[in-house]
C-alpha positions in Angstrom: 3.7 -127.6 46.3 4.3 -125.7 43.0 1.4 -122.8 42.3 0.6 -123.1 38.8 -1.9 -120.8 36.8 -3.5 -123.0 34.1 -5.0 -120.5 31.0 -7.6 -122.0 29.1 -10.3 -124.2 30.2 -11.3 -126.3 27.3 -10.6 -129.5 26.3 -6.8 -129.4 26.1 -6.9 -127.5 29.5 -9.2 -129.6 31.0 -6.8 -132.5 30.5 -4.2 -130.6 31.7 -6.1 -129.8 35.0 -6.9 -133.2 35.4 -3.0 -134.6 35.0 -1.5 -131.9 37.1 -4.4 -132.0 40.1 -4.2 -135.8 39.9 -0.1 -135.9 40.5 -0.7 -134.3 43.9 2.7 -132.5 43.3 0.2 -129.1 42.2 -2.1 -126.2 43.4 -3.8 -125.7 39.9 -6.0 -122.6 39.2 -7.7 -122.8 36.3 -8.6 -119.0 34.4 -10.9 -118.9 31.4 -13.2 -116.1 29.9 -15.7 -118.5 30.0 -17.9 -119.3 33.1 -19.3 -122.6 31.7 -15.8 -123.9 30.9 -14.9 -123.7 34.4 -17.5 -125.1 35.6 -17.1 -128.1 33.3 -14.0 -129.1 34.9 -14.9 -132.2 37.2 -11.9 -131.8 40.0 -12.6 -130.4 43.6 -9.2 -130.0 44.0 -9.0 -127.0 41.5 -9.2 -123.4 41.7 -11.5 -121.5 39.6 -11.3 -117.6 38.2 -12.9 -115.8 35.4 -10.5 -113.8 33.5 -10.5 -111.7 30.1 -7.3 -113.8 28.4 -7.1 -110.7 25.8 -6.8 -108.0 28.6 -2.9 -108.0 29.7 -4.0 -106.2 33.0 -6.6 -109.0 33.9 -4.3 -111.7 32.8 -1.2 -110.5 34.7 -3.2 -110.2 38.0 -4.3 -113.7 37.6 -0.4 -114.4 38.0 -0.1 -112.8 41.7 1.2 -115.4 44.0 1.7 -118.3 41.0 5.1 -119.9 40.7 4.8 -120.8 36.7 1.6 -120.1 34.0 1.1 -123.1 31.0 -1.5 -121.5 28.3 -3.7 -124.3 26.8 -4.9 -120.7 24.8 -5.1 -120.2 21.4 -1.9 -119.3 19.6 -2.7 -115.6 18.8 -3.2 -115.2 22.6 -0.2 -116.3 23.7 1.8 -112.8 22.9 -0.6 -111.4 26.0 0.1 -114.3 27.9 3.6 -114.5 27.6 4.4 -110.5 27.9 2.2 -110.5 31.1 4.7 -113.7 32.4 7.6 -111.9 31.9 6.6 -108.8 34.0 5.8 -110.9 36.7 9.2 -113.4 35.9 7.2 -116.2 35.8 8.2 -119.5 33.9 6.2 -120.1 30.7 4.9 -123.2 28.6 3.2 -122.7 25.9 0.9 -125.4 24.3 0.1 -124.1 21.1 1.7 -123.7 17.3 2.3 -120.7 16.0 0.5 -120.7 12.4 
Protein backbone atom coordinates (compact mmCIF):
# COMPACT_ATOMS: atom_id res chain seq x y z
CA UNK A 1 0.00 0.00 0.00
CA UNK A 2 1.44 3.35 -1.31
CA UNK A 3 2.17 6.06 1.73
CA UNK A 4 0.96 9.27 0.44
CA UNK A 5 1.24 12.72 2.30
CA UNK A 6 -1.80 14.74 1.37
CA UNK A 7 -0.93 18.89 2.01
CA UNK A 8 -3.89 20.88 2.47
CA UNK A 9 -6.98 20.05 4.12
CA UNK A 10 -9.69 22.08 2.62
CA UNK A 11 -12.14 21.48 0.25
CA UNK A 12 -10.04 20.40 -2.72
CA UNK A 13 -7.99 18.26 -0.17
CA UNK A 14 -10.78 16.97 1.53
CA UNK A 15 -12.04 15.45 -1.78
CA UNK A 16 -8.83 14.16 -2.40
CA UNK A 17 -8.73 12.35 1.04
CA UNK A 18 -11.94 11.00 0.41
CA UNK A 19 -11.07 9.45 -3.30
CA UNK A 20 -7.71 8.13 -2.30
CA UNK A 21 -8.85 6.55 1.35
CA UNK A 22 -12.03 5.22 -0.42
CA UNK A 23 -9.82 3.20 -3.39
CA UNK A 24 -8.25 1.12 -0.52
CA UNK A 25 -5.09 1.14 -2.70
CA UNK A 26 -3.71 4.24 0.03
CA UNK A 27 -2.33 5.06 3.58
CA UNK A 28 -3.40 8.85 3.33
CA UNK A 29 -2.05 11.43 5.89
CA UNK A 30 -3.51 14.44 5.74
CA UNK A 31 -1.09 17.84 7.00
CA UNK A 32 -2.79 21.26 7.35
CA UNK A 33 -1.83 24.35 9.54
CA UNK A 34 -5.14 24.24 10.49
CA UNK A 35 -6.53 22.07 13.37
CA UNK A 36 -10.26 22.56 12.43
CA UNK A 37 -9.61 21.52 8.80
CA UNK A 38 -8.42 18.29 9.91
CA UNK A 39 -10.83 17.60 12.01
CA UNK A 40 -13.43 18.35 9.34
CA UNK A 41 -12.32 15.47 7.35
CA UNK A 42 -15.12 12.66 7.89
CA UNK A 43 -12.74 9.34 7.18
CA UNK A 44 -11.48 7.07 10.05
CA UNK A 45 -9.23 5.70 7.76
CA UNK A 46 -6.98 8.90 7.66
CA UNK A 47 -4.05 10.17 9.35
CA UNK A 48 -3.99 13.40 10.80
CA UNK A 49 -0.81 16.00 11.55
CA UNK A 50 -0.59 19.61 12.11
CA UNK A 51 2.09 21.16 10.15
CA UNK A 52 3.33 24.92 9.28
CA UNK A 53 3.02 24.45 5.23
CA UNK A 54 5.30 27.74 4.96
CA UNK A 55 8.10 26.27 7.20
CA UNK A 56 10.35 23.95 4.75
CA UNK A 57 11.77 22.22 7.97
CA UNK A 58 8.21 21.26 9.27
CA UNK A 59 7.02 20.42 5.88
CA UNK A 60 9.92 18.14 4.95
CA UNK A 61 9.61 16.14 8.17
CA UNK A 62 6.08 15.53 7.45
CA UNK A 63 7.57 13.58 4.34
CA UNK A 64 9.67 10.87 6.65
CA UNK A 65 8.46 7.51 5.70
CA UNK A 66 5.87 8.78 2.69
CA UNK A 67 6.35 7.29 -0.73
CA UNK A 68 4.80 10.47 -2.87
CA UNK A 69 3.31 14.15 -1.49
CA UNK A 70 0.12 15.73 -3.79
CA UNK A 71 -0.29 19.61 -2.50
CA UNK A 72 -4.04 20.60 -2.65
CA UNK A 73 -1.96 24.09 -1.27
CA UNK A 74 -2.18 27.27 -2.61
CA UNK A 75 0.04 28.05 -5.59
CA UNK A 76 2.59 30.41 -3.84
CA UNK A 77 3.22 27.43 -1.42
CA UNK A 78 4.03 25.07 -3.62
CA UNK A 79 7.90 26.29 -4.16
CA UNK A 80 8.25 25.02 -0.21
CA UNK A 81 6.44 22.05 -0.96
CA UNK A 82 8.15 20.99 -3.89
CA UNK A 83 11.94 21.96 -2.69
CA UNK A 84 11.26 20.01 0.52
CA UNK A 85 10.10 16.80 -2.03
CA UNK A 86 13.06 16.95 -3.77
CA UNK A 87 15.36 16.64 -0.71
CA UNK A 88 13.61 13.76 0.34
CA UNK A 89 13.24 12.38 -3.59
CA UNK A 90 9.84 12.08 -3.31
CA UNK A 91 7.36 12.14 -6.34
CA UNK A 92 5.34 15.34 -6.64
CA UNK A 93 1.71 16.44 -7.88
CA UNK A 94 0.84 19.55 -7.73
CA UNK A 95 -2.89 20.69 -7.89
CA UNK A 96 -2.69 24.25 -8.31
CA UNK A 97 -2.07 27.04 -11.22
CA UNK A 98 0.56 29.06 -11.16
CA UNK A 99 -0.92 32.77 -11.50
Amino acid sequence: MDRLLLLGAGKIGAAIAELLCGSGDYKVTIADREQDLLNAIDRNDVNRVVVDVEDGAAVLAAMKDQDAVISALPYYLNVTVAKAACKAGLHYFDLTEDV
